[in-house]
N, C-alpha and C positions, 0 to 999 in steps of 0.2 A: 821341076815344076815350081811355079812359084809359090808364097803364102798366101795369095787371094786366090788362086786356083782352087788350094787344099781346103781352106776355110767353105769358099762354094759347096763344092762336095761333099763337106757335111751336114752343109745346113738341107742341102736338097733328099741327103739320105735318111734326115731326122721328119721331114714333112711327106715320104714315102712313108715311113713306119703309121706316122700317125693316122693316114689316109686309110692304110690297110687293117688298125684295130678297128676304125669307126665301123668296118664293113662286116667284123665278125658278128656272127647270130647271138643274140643276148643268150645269156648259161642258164641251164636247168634247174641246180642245184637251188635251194630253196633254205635260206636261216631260218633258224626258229625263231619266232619271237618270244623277248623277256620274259612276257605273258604267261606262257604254257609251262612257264620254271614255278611260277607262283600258286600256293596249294590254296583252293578257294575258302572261303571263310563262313561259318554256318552260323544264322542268326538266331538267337534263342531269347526265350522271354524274362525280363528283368526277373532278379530275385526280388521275393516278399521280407521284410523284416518284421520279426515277434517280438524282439527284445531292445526296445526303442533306447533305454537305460544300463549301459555295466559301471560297476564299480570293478575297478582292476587298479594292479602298481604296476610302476616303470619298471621292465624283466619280467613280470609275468604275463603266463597264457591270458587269451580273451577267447572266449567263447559265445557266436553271435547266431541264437537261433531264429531260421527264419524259410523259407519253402524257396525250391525252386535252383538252389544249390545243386554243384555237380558232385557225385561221388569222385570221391582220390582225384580233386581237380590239380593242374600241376602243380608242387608244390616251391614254393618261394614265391608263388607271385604274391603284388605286392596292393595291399589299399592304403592309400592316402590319407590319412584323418588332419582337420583341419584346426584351430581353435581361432573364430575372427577376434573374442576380446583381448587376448595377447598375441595375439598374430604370431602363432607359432606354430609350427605342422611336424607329423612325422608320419613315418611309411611302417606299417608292419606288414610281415611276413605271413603268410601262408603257410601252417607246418601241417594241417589235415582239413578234410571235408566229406562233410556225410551229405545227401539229398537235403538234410534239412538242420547242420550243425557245417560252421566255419569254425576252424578253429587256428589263432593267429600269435604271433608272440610279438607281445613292446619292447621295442627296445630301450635297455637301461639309459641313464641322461637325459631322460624326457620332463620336462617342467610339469606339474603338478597344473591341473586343466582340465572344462569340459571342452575335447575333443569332437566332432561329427564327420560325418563319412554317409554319401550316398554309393552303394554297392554297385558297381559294375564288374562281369566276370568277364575277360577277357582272357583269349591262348592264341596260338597262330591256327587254329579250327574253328573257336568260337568263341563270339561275342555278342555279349546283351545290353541293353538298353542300361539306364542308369535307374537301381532301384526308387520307386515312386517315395518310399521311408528310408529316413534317414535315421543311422546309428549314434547314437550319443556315448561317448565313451568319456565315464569320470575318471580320469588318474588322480589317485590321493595316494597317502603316505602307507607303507604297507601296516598290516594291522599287528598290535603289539600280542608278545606275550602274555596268554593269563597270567595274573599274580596269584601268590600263594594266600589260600584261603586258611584262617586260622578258626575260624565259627562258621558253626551251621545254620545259628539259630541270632534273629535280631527281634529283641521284645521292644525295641521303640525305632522309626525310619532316621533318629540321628543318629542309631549304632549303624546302621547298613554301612557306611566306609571305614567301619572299623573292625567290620570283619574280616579283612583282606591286610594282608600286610605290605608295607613300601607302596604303594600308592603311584609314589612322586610325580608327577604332572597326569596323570591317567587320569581322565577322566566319565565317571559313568553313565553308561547307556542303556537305561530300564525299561527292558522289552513290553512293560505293559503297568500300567496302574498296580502299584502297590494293595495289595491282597492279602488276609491272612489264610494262611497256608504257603504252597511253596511258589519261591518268583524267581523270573529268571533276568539275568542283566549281562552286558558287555561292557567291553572298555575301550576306548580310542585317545588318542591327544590331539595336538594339533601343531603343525610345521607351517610361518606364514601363513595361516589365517585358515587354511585346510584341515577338515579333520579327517584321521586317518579311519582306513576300514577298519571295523571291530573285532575285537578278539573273539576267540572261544567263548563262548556260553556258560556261564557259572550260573547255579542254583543255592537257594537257601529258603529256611523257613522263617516268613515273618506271623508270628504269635503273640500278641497283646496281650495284657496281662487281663484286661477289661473283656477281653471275648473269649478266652480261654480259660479251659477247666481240665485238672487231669479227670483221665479216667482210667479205674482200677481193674483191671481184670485177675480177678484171684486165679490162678489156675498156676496149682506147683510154688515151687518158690518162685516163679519170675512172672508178681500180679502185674507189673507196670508194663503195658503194649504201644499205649497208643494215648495219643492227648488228640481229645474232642473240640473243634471250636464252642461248636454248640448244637441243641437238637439237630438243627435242618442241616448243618455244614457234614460234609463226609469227615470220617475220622483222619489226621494226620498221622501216618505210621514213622514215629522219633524214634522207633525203638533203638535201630543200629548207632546212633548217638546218643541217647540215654548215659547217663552217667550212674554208677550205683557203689553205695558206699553201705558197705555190711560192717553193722557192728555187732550182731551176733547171729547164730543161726534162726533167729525168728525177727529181729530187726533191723530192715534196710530204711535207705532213702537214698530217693532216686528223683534227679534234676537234671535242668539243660544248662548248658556253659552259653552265656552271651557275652558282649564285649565287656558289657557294665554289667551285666548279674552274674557271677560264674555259679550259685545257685539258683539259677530261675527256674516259676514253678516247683519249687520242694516240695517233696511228698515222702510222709515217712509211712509205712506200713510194718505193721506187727501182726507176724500171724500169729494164728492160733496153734498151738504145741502141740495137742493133741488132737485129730481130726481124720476125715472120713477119707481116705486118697480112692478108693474106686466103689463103685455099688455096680453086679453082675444082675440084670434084671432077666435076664435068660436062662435056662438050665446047663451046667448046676447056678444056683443062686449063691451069692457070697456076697459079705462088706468087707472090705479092709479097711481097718481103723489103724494110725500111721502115729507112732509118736519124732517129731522131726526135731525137740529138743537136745539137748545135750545131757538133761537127769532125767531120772524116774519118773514114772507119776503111779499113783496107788488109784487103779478105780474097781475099788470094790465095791460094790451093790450096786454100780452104774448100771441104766438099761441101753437098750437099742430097742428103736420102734417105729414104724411107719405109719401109715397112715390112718390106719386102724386101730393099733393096738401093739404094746409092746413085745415085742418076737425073741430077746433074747436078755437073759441076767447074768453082769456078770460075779465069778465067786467070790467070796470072803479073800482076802488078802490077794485080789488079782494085781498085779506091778505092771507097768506096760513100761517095759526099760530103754533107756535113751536110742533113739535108729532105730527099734525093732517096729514089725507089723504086724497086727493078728487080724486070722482072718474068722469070718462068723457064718457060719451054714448050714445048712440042716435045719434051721425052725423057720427061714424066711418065706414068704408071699409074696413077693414083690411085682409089680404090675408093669406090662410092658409099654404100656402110653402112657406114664407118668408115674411117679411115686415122689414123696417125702422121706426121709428116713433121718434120725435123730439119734444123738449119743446123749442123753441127761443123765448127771449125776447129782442126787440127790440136791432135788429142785434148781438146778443151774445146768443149763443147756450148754453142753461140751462146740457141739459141731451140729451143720445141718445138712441134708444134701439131698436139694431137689432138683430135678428133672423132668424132661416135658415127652423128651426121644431119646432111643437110644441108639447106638452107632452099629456097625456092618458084626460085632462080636459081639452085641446085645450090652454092652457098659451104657451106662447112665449117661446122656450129655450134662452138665453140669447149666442148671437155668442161675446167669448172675444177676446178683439182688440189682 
């Protein structure tokens, strides 16, 4: 057979084939479309923002309260925060979320910026509009160390930085108008022109010399409590920094440490040697008279007497010896709503000890002059 026979035959057998698929019946089977792979997407209403303003550093959490947030939304998605005056941006991360708290982390190498961000939550389930408030996120420099505080106490506002020790570029941030009594302040610095968040909150007491007065509370050996600004001000309790310096068992003095006065306010107090330590106005009735020096003292023909009338003598050569106490009972009267009761030794009043109430054991409260 020749080659233009062979070639015929196939071209005639190639235009058979194709005659007879056009005639098969279109197929049943049915693709699915892309479509139906695709899991549909659920619209929700923008979140609300409450916290227009954070201060945060680069590496740390940011916490953005506001409504409308999803519980355990996925974590790592990401928001955008913008800055147009340096045209700089960066994404933070999703690491928790409550119905009405985001909480996100910066990442470190972020330039120092107010950052903003309009909220959108978006998942392959669901997504919402773009919050109607925008977030403003300050990055500054993280906040420094409190410094070691060396005083408690500033009697004029040029000590206030010199109660703190090392200072070096820190500088202070007073939570409120200078006051006497106690104030509180922070510290920050500043990196290219940013000042950094604040530290820790330190406290101290500013007391003028000019509006300040001790006040003495006799009770026991430890009269010193508390320094009064003045009638109408509440009392300052210094006690726990009080400083006290005994130079014998009836003479202290007791002051505050400032940067420039390390005596300020001095108060020297001298008690009395011999004196009344309790009065019992309830049954049985009793005084103790307390000698707290270090020698004897002779009180012989001394009385004891209330308010009436002398109630007890004491005998011819009585000693009352350095530390001891004696006690006097069996001739007293003494009144439950108040009394006076007095030690005189011949025409020189020893001690006195009046009261107005007495306490849950019937002891005297002691009324201070």
């Amino acid at each position: 057979m020749s080659n233009k026979k062979i070639i015929l035959l196939i071209v005639i057998s190639f235009i058979t084939l194709a005659r007879a698929e056009t005639q098969l019946p279109p197929s049943t089977h049915k693709t699915r479309s892309n479509s139906s792979l695709q899991p549909s997407t659920k619209k929700i209403p923008a979140p609300k923002i409450s916290t227009p303003e954070i201060y945060a550093s680069p590496g740390s959490t940011i916490n953005i309260q506001g409504q409308g947030f999803i519980k355990n939304f996925p974590q790592g998605h990401i928001l955008r925060f913008s800055s147009p005056e340096n045209n700089l941006s960066f994404r933070g991360r999703i690491i928790s979320s409550t119905s009405n708290l985001l909480t996100l982390e910066a990442p470190l190498g972020i330039g120092f910026g107010d950052y903003s961000s309009r909220i959108r939550l978006k998942s392959r389930y669901l997504k919402s509009d773009l919050s109607a408030e925008s977030v403003t996120l300050k990055l500054r420099p993280p906040a420094p160390q409190k410094p070691q505080q060396i005083f408690q106490v500033a009697s004029d506002p040029l000590e206030i930085p010199e109660l703190f020790k090392n200072l070096n570029k820190l500088e202070i941030n007073q939570a409120d108008n200078l006051k006497p009594g106690i104030n509180t302040l922070k510290f920050s610095y500043r990196v290219n022109g940013f000042l950094s968040l604040p530290s820790e909150t330190l406290s101290f007491f500013y007391l003028p010399r000019e509006s300040t007065k001790p006040e003495l509370e006799i009770a026991s050996t430890l009269p010193l409590r508390s320094y009064a600004l003045n009638t109408r001000e509440p009392k300052q309790d210094v006690s726990d920094i009080t400083q006290i310096q005994i130079d014998s068992p009836l003479v202290s003095h007791y002051y505050l440490s400032s940067p420039r006065n390390p005596n300020y306010l001095l108060t020297t107090i001298s008690l009395k040697p011999v004196y009344i330590s309790a009065v019992k106005a309830t049954t049985p009735e009793y005084v103790l008279i307390k000698n707290r020096d270090t020698k004897n003292y002779d009180l012989s023909t001394c009385t004891l007497a209330d308010d009436l009338k002398v109630r007890y003598v004491f005998g011819n050569n009585f000693i009352l010896k350095a530390g001891d106490e004696f006690r006097i009972e069996g001739t007293l009267s003494l009144n439950d709503d108040g009394d006076t009761v007095t030690v005189t030794c011949p025409n020189l009043l020893i001690d006195k000890f009046a009261y107005k109430n007495i306490d849950s054991l019937g002891f005297g409260i002691l009324t201070l002059p």
